[in-house]
PLY file of the C-alpha trace (Angstrom):
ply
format ascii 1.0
element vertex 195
property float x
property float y
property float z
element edge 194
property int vertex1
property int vertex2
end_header
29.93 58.16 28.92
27.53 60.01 31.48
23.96 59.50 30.89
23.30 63.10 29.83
25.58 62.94 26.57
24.19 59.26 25.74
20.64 60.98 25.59
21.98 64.18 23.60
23.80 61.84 21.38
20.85 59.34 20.53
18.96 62.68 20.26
21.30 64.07 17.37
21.07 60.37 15.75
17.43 60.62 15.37
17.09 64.17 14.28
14.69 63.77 11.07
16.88 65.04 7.60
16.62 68.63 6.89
13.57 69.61 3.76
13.89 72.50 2.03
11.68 75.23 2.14
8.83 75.88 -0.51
9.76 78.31 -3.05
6.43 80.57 -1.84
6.98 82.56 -5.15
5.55 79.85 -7.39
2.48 79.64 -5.31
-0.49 81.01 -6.34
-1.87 82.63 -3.18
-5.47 83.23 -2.65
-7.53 86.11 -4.43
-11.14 87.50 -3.68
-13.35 89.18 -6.52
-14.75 91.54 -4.05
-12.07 92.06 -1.51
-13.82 94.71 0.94
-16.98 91.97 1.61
-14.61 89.10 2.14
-12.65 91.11 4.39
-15.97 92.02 6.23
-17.20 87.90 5.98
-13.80 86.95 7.18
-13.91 89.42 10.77
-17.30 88.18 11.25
-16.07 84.68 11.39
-13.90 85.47 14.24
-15.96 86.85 16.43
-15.95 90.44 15.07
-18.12 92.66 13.59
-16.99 95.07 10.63
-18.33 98.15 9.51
-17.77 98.95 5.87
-18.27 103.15 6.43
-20.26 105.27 4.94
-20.25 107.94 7.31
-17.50 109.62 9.12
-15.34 107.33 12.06
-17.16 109.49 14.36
-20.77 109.14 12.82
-19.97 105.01 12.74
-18.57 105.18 16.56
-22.02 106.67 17.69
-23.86 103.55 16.55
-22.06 101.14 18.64
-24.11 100.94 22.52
-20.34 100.18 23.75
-18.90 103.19 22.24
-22.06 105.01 23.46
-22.47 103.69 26.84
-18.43 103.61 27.80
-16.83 105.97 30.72
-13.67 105.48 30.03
-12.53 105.97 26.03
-8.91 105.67 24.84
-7.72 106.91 21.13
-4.80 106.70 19.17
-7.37 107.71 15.78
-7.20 111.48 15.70
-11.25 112.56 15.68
-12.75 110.96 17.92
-14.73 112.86 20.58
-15.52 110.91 23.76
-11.50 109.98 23.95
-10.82 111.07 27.31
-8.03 108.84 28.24
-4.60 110.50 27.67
-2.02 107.22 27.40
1.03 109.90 27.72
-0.67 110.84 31.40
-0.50 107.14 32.80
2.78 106.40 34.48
1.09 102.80 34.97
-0.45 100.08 32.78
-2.50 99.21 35.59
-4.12 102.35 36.13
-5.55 101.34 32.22
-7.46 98.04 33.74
-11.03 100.05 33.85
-10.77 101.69 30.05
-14.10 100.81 28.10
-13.63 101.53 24.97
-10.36 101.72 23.03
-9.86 102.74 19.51
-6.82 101.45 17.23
-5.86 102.40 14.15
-4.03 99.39 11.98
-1.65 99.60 8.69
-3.61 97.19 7.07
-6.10 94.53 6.84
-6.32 90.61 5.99
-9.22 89.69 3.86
-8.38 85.64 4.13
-8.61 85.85 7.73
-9.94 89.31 8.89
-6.20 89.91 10.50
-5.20 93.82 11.35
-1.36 94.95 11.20
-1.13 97.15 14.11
1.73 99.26 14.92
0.58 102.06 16.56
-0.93 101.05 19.74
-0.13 103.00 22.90
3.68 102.75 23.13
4.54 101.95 26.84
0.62 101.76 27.54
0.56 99.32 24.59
-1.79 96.95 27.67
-4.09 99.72 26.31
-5.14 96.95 23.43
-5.66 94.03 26.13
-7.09 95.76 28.80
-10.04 97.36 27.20
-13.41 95.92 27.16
-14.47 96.83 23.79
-12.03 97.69 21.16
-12.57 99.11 17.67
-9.92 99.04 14.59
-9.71 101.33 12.51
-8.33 100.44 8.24
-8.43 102.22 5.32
-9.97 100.35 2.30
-7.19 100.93 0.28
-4.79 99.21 2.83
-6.57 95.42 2.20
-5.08 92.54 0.98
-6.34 89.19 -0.27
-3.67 86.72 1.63
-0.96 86.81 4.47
1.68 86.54 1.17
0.32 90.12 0.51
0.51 90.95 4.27
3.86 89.80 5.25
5.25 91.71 1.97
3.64 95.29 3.32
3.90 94.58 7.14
7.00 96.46 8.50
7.70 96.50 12.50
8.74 100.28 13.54
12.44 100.03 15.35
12.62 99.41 17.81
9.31 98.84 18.19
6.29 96.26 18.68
3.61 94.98 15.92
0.90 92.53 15.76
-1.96 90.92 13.56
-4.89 91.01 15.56
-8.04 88.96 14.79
-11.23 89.77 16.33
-12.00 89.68 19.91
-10.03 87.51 22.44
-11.17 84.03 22.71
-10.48 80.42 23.57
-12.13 77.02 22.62
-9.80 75.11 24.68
-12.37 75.08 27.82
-14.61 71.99 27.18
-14.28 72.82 23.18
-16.92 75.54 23.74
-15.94 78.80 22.31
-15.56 82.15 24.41
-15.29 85.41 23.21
-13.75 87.49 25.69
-11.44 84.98 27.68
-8.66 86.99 28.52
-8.93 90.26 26.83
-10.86 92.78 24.87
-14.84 91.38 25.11
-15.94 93.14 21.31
-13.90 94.26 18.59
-15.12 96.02 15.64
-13.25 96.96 12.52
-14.35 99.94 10.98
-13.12 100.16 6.82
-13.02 103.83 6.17
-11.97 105.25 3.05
0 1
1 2
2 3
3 4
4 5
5 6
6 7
7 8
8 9
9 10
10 11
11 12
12 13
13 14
14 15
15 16
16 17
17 18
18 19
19 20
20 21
21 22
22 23
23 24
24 25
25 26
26 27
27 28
28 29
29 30
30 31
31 32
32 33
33 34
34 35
35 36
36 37
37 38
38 39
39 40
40 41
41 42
42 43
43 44
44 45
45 46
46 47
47 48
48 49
49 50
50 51
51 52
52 53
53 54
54 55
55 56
56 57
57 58
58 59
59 60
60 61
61 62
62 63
63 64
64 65
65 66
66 67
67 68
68 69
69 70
70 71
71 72
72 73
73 74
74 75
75 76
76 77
77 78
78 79
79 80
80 81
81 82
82 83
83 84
84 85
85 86
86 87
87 88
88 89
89 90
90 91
91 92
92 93
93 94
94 95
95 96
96 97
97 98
98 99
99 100
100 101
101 102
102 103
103 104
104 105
105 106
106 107
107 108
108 109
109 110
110 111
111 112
112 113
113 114
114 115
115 116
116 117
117 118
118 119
119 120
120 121
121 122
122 123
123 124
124 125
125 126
126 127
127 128
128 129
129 130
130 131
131 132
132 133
133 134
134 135
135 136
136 137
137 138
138 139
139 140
140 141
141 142
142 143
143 144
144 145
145 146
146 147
147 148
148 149
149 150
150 151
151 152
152 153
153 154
154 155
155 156
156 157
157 158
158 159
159 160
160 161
161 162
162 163
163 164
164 165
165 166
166 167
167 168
168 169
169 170
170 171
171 172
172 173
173 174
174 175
175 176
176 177
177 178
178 179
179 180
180 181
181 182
182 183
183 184
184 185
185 186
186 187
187 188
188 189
189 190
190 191
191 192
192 193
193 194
């Protein structure tokens, strides 16, 4: 028997026995009395910042010194007025690596882990979302949930398509088990709950 089917074979032998899966409907998933402040508590915890609005998008945009100080603003939210980036006009994901400030809007928001279902984020120039050096989220209050349970039931990919769950900025704590925001991606993100 060549040595490559011996290993395969001893392989197969020690495969551990299949388990069933949980029945997930006769958990009980996690709740929050006051959904909109854990949702805020639980973005905060990952590095973000959230903004529960009282103002307009616009109004809440012109408090943030990255929104104010940026050059280069990118927005798939309809309103706001420093977006001068048009994503239909770049022929190049590259040509995106200097954008300052982008601004996403998401289908809805985690409150157990301050998670954002995006779908709509820049089509081809979807780098858009990476790139960036400060991003800002957009939600609608009446789009949070309490768990991932809740989440996974709403979240629906667009086809064909690409979706994610974003939570806050990038980081890594896998460099001397130090924490860094802004490893490899968007340095700031802050959600903004509207509505």
């Amino acid at each position: 028997m060549p040595a490559r089917d011996e290993i395969l074979g001893a392989l197969r032998a020690a495969a551990p026995a299949e388990v069933r899966l949980p029945d997930l409907g006769a958990l009980e998933a996690i709740r929050y009395p006051d959904l909109r402040k854990r949702f805020a508590e639980s973005v905060a915890e990952v590095g973000g910042r959230c903004i529960l609005a009282r103002g307009s998008l616009q109004e809440e945009l012109a408090k943030l010194p990255e929104y104010t100080a940026a050059k280069k603003v990118v927005s798939l939210v309809p309103g706001v007025a420093r977006a001068n980036v048009d994503l239909e006009a770049v022929a190049d994901p590259h040509q995106l690596r200097d954008v300052d400030f982008c601004v996403l809007g998401a289908d809805l928001g985690v409150a157990e882990n301050g998670a954002v279902w995006i779908t709509e984020h820049g089509g081809k120039n979807r780098a858009v979302a990476f790139l960036t050096q400060h991003l800002a989220i957009v939600v609608r209050g009446e789009t949070l949930v309490h768990n991932l349970h809740e989440a996974y039931a709403k979240a629906a990919i667009p086809s064909p398509g690409f979706a994610l769950f974003l939570s806050g900025p990038s980081k890594t704590a896998d460099i001397e088990q130090s924490l860094v925001i802004g490893a490899h991606g968007a340095r700031s993100c802050v959600v903004v709950v509207v509505g």
